[in-house]
TORKOL-4160 file (C-alpha; in steps of 0.2 Angstrom, whole numbers, padded with zeros to 4 digits, m for minus):
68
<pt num="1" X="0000" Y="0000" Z="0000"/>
<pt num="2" X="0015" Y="0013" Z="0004"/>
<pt num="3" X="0024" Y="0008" Z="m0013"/>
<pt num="4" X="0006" Y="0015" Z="m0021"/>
<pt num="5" X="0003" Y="0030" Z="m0011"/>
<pt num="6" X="0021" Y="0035" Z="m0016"/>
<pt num="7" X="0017" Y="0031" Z="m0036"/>
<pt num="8" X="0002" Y="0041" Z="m0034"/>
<pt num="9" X="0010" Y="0057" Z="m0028"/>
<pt num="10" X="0026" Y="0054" Z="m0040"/>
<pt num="11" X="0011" Y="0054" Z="m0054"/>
<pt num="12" X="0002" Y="0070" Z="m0047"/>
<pt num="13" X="0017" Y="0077" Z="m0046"/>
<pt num="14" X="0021" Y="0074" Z="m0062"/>
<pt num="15" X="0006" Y="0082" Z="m0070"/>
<pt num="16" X="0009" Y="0096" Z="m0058"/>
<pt num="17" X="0024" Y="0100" Z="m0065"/>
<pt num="18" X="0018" Y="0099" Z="m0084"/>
<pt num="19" X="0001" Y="0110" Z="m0079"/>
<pt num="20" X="0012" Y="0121" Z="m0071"/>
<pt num="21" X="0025" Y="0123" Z="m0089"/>
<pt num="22" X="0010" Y="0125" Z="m0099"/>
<pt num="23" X="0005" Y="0138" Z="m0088"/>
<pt num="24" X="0019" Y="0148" Z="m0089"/>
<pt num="25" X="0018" Y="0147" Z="m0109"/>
<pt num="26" X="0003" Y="0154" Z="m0107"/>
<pt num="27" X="0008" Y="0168" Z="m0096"/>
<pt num="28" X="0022" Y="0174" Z="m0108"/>
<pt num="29" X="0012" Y="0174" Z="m0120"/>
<pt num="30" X="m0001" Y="0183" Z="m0116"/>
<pt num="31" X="0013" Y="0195" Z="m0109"/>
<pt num="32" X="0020" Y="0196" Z="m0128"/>
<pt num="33" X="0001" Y="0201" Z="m0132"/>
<pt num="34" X="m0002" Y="0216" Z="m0117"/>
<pt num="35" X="0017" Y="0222" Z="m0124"/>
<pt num="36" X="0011" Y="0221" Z="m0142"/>
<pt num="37" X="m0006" Y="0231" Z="m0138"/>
<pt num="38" X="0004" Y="0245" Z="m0127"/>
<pt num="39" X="0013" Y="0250" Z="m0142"/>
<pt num="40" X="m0001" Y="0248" Z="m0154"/>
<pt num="41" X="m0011" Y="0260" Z="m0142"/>
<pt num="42" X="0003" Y="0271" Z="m0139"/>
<pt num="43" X="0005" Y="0273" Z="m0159"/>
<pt num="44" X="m0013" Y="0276" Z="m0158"/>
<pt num="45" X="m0015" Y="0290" Z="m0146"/>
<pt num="46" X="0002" Y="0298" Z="m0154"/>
<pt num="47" X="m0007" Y="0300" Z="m0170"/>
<pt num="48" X="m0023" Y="0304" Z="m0163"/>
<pt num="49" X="m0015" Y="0319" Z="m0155"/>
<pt num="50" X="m0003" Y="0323" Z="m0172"/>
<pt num="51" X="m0021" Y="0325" Z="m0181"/>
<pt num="52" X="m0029" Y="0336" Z="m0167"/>
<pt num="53" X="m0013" Y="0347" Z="m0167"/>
<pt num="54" X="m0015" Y="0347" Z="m0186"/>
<pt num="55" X="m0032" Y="0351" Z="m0185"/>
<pt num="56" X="m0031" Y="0365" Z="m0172"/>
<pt num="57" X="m0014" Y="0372" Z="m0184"/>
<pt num="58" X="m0026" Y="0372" Z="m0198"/>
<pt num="59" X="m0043" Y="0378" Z="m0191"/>
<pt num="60" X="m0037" Y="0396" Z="m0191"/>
<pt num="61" X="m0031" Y="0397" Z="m0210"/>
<pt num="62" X="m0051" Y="0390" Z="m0216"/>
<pt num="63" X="m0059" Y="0406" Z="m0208"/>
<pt num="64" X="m0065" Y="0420" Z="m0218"/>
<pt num="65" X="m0060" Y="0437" Z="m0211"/>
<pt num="66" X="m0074" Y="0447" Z="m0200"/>
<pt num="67" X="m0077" Y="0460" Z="m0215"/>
<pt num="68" X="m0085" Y="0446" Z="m0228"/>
């Protein structure tokens, strides 16, 4: 019975260790992801506020003078 009960923690063990790999693959990458979406958002804001700068550069060259 003792020889058993040791086989059957080895075993869980075992699995532990192999659940606890495929974790970590998918913690990294899942990481790779959140690293990939920063920069995407940060490209995203950075031209967001290049076009509003543009915009707001631009939005006094479009109006008429007050005598027309």
């Amino acid at each position: 019975m003792n020889e058993e009960r040791l086989v059957d923690i080895e075993s869980k063990l075992a699995h532990q260790d192999q659940l606890i790999y495929e974790l970590n693959d998918v913690v990294t990458k899942q990481q790779e992801q959140i690293v990939q979406i920063e920069k995407l958002c940060n490209s995203l804001v950075n031209r967001i506020r290049t076009m509003v700068d543009t915009q707001t550069d631009d939005a006094g060259q479009d109006e008429r003078p007050p005598h027309y």
